[in-house]
C-alpha positions in Angstrom: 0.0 0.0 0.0 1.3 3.5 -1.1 0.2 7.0 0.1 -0.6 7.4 -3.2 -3.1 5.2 -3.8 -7.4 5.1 -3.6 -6.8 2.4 -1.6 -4.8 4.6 1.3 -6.3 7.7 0.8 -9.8 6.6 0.8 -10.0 3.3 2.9 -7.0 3.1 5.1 -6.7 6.1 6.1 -10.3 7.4 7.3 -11.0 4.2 9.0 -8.0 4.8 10.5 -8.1 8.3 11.7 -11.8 7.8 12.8 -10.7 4.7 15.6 -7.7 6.9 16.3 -9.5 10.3 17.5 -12.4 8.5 19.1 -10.3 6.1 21.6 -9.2 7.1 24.6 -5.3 9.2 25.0 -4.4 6.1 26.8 -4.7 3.4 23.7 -3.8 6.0 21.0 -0.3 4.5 20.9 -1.5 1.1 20.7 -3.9 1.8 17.8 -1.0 3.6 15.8 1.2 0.6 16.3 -1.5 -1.7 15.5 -2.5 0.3 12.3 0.8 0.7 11.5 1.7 -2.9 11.3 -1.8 -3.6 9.1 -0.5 -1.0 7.4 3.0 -2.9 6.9 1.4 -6.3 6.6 -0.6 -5.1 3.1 2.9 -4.9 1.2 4.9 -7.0 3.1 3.2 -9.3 5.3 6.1 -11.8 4.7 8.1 -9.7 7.0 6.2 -8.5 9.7 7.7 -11.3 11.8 11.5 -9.7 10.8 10.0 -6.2 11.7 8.5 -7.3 15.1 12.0 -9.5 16.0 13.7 -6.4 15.2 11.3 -4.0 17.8 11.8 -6.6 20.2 15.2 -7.2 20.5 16.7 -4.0 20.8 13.6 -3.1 23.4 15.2 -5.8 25.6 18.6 -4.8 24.6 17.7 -1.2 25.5 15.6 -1.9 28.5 19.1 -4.2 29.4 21.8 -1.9 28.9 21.1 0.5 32.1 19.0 -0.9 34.8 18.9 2.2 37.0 19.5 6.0 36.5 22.8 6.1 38.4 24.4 3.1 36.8 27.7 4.3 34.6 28.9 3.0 31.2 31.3 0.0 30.6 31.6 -3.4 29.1 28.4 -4.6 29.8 26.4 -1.2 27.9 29.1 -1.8 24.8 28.3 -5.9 24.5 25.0 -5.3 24.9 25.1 -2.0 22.1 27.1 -4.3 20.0 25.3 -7.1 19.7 22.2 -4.9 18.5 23.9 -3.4 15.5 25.8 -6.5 14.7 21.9 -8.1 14.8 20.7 -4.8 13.1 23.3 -4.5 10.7 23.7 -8.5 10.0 19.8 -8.7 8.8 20.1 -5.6 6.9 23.1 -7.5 5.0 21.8 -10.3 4.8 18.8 -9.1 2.6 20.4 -6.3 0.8 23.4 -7.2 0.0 24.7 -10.9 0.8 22.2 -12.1 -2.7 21.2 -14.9 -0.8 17.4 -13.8 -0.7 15.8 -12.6 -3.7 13.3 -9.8 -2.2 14.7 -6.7 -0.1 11.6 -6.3 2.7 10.3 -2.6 2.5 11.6 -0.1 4.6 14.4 -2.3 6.2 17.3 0.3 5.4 15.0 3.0 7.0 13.7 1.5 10.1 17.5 -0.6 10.7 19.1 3.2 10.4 16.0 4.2 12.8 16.7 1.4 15.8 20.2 1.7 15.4 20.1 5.6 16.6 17.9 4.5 18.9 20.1 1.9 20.7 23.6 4.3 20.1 21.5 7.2 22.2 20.6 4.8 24.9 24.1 3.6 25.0 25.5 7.1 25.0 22.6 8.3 27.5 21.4 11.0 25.3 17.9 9.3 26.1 16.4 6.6 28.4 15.8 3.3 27.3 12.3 2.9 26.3 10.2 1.0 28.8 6.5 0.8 27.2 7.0 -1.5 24.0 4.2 -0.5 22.6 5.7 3.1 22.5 9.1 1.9 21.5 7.2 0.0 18.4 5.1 3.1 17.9 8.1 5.2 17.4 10.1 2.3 14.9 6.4 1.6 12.8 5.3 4.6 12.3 3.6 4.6 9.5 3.6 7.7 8.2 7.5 7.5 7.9 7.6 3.5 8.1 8.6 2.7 4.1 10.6 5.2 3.2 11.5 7.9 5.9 12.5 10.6 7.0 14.8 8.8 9.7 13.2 10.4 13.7 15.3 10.1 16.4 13.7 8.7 19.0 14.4 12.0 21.1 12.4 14.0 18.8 9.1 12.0 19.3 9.5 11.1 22.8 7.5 13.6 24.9 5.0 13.2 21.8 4.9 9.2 22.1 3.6 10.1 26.2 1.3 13.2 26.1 0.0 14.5 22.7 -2.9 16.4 21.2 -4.2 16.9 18.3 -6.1 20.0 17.3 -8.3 20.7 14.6 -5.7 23.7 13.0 -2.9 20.5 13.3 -5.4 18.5 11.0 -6.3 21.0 8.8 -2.1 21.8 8.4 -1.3 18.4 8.4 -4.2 17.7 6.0 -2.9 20.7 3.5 0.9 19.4 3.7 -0.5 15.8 3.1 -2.1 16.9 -0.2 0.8 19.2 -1.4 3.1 16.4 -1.0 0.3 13.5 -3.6 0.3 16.9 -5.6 4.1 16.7 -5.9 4.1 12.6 -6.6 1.1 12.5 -8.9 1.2 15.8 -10.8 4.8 16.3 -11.4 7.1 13.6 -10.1 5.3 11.2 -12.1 4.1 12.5 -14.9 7.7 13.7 -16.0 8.8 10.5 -15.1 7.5 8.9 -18.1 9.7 10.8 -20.6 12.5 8.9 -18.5 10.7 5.6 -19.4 10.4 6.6 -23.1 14.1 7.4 -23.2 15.2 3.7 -21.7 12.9 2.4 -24.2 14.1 4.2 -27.3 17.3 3.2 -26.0 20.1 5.0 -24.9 22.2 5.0 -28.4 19.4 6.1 -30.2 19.0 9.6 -28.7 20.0 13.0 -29.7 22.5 15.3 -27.1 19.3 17.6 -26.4 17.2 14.6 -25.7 19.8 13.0 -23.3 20.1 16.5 -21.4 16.8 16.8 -21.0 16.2 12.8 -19.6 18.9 13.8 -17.0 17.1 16.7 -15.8 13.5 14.6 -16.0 14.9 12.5 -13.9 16.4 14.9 -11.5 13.0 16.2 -11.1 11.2 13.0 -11.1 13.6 11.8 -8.4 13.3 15.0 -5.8 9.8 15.6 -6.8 8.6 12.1 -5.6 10.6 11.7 -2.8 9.9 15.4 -1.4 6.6 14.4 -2.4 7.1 11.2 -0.1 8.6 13.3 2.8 5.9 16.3 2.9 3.2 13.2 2.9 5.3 11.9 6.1 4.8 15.2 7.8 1.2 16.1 7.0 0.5 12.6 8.2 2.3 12.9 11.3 0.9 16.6 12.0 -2.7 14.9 11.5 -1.5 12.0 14.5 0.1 14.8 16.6 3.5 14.3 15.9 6.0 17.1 14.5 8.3 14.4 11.7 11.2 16.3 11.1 11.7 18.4 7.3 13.3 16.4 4.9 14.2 18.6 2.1 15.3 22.4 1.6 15.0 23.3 -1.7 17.9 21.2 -3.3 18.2 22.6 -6.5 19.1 26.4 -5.1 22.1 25.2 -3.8 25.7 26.6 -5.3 27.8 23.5 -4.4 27.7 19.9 -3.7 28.3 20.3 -0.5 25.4 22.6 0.3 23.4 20.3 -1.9 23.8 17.4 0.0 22.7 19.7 3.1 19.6 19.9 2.1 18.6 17.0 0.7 17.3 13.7 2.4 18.4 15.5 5.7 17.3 12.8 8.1 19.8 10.6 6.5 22.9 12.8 6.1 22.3 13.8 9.7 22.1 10.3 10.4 25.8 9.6 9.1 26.9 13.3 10.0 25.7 12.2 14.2 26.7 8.6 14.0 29.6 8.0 11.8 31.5 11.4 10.4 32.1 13.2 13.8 33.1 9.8 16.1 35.6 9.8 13.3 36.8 13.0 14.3 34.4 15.3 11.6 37.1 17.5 10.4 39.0 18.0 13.0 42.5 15.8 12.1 42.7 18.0 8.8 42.5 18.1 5.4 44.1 14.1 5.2 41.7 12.9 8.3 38.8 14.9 7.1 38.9 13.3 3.5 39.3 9.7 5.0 36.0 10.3 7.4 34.4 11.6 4.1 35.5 8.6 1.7 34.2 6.3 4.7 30.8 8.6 5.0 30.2 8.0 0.9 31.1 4.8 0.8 28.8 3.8 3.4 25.9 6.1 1.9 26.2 4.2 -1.7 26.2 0.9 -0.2 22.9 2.1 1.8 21.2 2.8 -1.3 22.5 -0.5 -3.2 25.9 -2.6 -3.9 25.3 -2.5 -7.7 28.3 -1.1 -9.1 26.2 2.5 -10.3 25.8 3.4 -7.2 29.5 2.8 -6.0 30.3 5.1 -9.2 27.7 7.5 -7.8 28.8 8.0 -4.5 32.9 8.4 -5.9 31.7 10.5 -8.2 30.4 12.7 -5.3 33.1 12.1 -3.1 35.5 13.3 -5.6 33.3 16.8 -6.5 33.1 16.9 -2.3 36.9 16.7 -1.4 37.2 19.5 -4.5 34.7 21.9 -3.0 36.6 21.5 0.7 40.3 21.7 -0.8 39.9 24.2 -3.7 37.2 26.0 -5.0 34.0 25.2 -2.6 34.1 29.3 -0.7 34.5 30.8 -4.3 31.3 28.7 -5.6 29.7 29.6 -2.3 30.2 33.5 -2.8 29.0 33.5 -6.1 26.2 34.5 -7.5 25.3 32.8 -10.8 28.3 30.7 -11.3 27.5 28.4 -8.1 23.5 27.3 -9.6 24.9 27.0 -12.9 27.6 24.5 -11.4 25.6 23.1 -9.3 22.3 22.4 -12.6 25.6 20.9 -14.2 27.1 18.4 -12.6 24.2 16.6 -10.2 22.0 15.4 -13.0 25.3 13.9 -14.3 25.6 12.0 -10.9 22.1 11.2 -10.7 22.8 9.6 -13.7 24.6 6.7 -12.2 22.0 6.6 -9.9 19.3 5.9 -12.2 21.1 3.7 -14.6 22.5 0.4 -13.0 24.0 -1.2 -15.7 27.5 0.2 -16.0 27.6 -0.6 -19.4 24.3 1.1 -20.7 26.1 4.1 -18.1 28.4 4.3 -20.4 26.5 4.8 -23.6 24.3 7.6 -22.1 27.4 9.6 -21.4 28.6 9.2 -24.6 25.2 10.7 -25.7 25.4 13.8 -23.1 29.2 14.2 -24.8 28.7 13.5 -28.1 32.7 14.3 -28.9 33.2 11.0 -26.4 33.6 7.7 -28.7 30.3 6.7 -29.7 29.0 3.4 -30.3 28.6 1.7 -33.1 25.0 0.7 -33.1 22.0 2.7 -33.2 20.4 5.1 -35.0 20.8 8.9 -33.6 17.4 10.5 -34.4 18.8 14.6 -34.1 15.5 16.0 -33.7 13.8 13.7 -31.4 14.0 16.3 -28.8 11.7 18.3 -30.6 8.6 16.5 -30.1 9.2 15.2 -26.3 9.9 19.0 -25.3 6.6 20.1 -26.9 5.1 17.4 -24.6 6.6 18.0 -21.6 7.7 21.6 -21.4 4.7 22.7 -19.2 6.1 19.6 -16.6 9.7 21.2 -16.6 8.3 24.7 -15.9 6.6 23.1 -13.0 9.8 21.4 -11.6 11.7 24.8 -12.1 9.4 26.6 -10.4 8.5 24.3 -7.5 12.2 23.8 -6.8 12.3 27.5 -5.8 11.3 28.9 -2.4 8.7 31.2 -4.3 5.5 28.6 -3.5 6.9 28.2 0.0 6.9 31.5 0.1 3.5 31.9 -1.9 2.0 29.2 0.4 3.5 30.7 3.9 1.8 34.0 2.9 -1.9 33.0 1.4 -2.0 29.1 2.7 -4.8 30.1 5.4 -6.7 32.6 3.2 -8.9 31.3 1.0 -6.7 31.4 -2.1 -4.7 29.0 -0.4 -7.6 27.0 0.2 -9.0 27.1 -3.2 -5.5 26.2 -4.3 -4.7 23.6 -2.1 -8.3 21.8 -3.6 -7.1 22.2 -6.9 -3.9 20.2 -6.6 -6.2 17.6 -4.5 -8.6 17.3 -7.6 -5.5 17.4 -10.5 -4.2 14.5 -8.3 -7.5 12.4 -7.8 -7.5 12.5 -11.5 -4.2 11.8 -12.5 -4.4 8.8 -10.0 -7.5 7.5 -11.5 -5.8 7.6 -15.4 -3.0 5.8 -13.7 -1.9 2.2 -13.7 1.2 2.0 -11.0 3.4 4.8 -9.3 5.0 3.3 -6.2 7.8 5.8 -4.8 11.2 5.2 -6.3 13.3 5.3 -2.7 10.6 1.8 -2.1 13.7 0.5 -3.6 16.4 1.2 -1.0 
């Protein structure tokens, strides 16, 4: 089940909400983690048992680990914190990457990075360990963040997981936030999606230099478009359920470096790595030699998250490389500027996205030859040269839309009019293009589903 679906939107969900704001304060917990695992079960109910072993382990590794208030670290708080990772970690291997099982279950990257911070904050005693396990399971199941994200730390939900309320402007807010994120998926993220599917079935040597430019930047705004999408659908959800689920994306594609665009995009997870892996390597703090090495360690894990298909190991040293430039060279002089910094910036992350989107190195190889047409080509295919033509003339209106949607003008737009009635009117709008375009559709699940 997606958010983007009738069968969320109008079953799920309602039922849903209505048992959730008619029980008592006392069993709203109970019903989120019980709705939360239906919710689970209706994509995956194969691996509901793995999900469940997962809560329940590291509650009673956690609930382990200190057994009163004044009792200090040592040996016993590190076995116990190293078993659950090496649990955590091993299961997460063993599905993703080990290829001895042939389905990845949904949302085990996310919720593994989830119970991991979890159990490192316990250990470290930035929190308490978790005592209720139904509010330990609400917290990892979640569903409004359960498939795909953002990554909470328990610290940020736990006087919400106790004592929360939900009032009728939250719902309304959270309702809006909710629909702005299906308009995101449905109207844009998908819809320029398919001139990315018409490219991989023309075939990558068969396309023109304008055609391949423009696939790389569909895709860029497929990619951020539906995940945003994903993320602003988290947080509406979680608004409507009292819960504040932390912003996932900052307009990306303002950025004037690398560096700053990896700052605001999928935050939850960079701060993840930034909290948990770059500064107990000592951040930047050993210079520039120690600071690249914590880097190379922080990309290299971050591909192998998303996949250990040899595109994504090119896409995060690909990054790395344009990273350790930015710190060592040229990264302040692309920061002060004022043109030269977005152009950058447009230029070189649809490349990398690129090797994101295309896993067989091979076929990588092909399309760049097709962005760089003074590369050597291949010898097969047929290279249409005004192909672009007629795609453009389809889908300009859909790149206008990324462009502008990609800017903080609607956020600003939306901050200014959203509880006037020309926000209103506006907000029903994108809720009616959506419920259309999802009707005249025949599958959109969310791409990070796959990670």
């Amino acid at each position: 089940m997606v958010f983007s679906s009738f069968e969320f939107l109008f079953r799920f969900l309602p039922v849903f909400l209505i048992i959730y704001y008619i029980v008592p304060r006392k069993f709203k917990n109970l019903v989120l983690f019980g709705g939360s695992i239906l919710f689970y079960a209706f994509g995956e109910a194969k691996y509901v048992l793995l999900l469940l072993a997962c809560l329940v382990l590291n509650y009673i590794l956690g609930c382990l680990m200190y057994r009163n208030a004044m009792e200090g670290r040592g040996g016993r708080q590190k076995f116990l914190l190293t078993l659950a990772l090496v649990y955590d970690f091993g299961v997460l291997f063993l599905y993703k990457y080990s290829g001895l099982t042939d389905s990845l279950p949904l949302g085990i990257s996310f919720y593994t990075f989830q119970i991991a911070a979890y159990m490192i904050d316990v250990y470290r005693g930035a929190v308490p360990a978790e005592r209720s396990l139904v509010n330990l399971g609400t917290y990892l199941t979640m569903f409004p963040q359960l498939i795909a994200g953002p990554i909470i730390n328990y610290s940020e939900v736990r006087t919400a997981l106790r004592r929360r309320t939900v009032r009728l402007a939250d719902f309304e807010e959270g309702l809006k936030t909710l629909i702005l994120g299906l308009g995101a998926k449905i109207i844009i993220a998908d819809r320029i999606g398919m001139l990315w599917n018409s490219i991989q079935m023309v075939g990558f040597s068969s396309i023109s230099t304008p055609l391949a430019w423009m696939g790389a930047f569909a895709y860029s705004i497929q990619l951020y478009f539906d995940f945003a999408g994903y993320s602003l659908m988290a947080m509406g959800l979680g608004r409507m359920l009292g819960f504040e689920i932390p912003v996932n994306f900052r307009q990306p594609y303002m950025s004037k470096s690398v560096s700053e665009f990896w700052r605001r995009w999928h935050i939850t997870l960079g701060r993840w790595f930034r909290e948990y892996v770059y500064i107990p390597l000592g951040g930047n703090r050993g210079g520039k030699a120690r600071t690249f090495f914590n880097l190379a360690v922080v990309w290299i894990l971050t591909a192998l998250w998303h996949g250990a298909d040899y595109n994504f190991l090119i896409w995060g040293a690909s990054l790395l490389v344009l990273l350790a430039l930015e710190k060592l060279f040229f990264g302040k002089w692309l920061e002060k500027s004022h043109v030269i910094g977005h152009v950058y910036l447009l230029f070189v992350v649809p490349l990398t996205w690129m090797a994101f989107a295309i896993s067989d190195v091979g076929q990588l190889g092909v399309y760049f030859t097709r962005l760089f047409p003074f590369l050597p080509q291949a010898a097969d295919g047929v290279v249409r040269e005004l192909d672009y033509v007629k795609y453009m003339a389809d889908y300009w209106p859909l790149f206008a839309l990324g462009i502008i949607f990609s800017t903080p003008v609607p956020t600003m737009l939306y901050k200014k009019f959203g509880k006037k009635w020309v926000g209103s009117i506006a907000v029903a709008v994108i809720l009616v293009l959506s419920i259309y375009y999802l009707a005249i559709s025949t599958n959109n699940p969310f791409l990070y589903f796959n990670f």
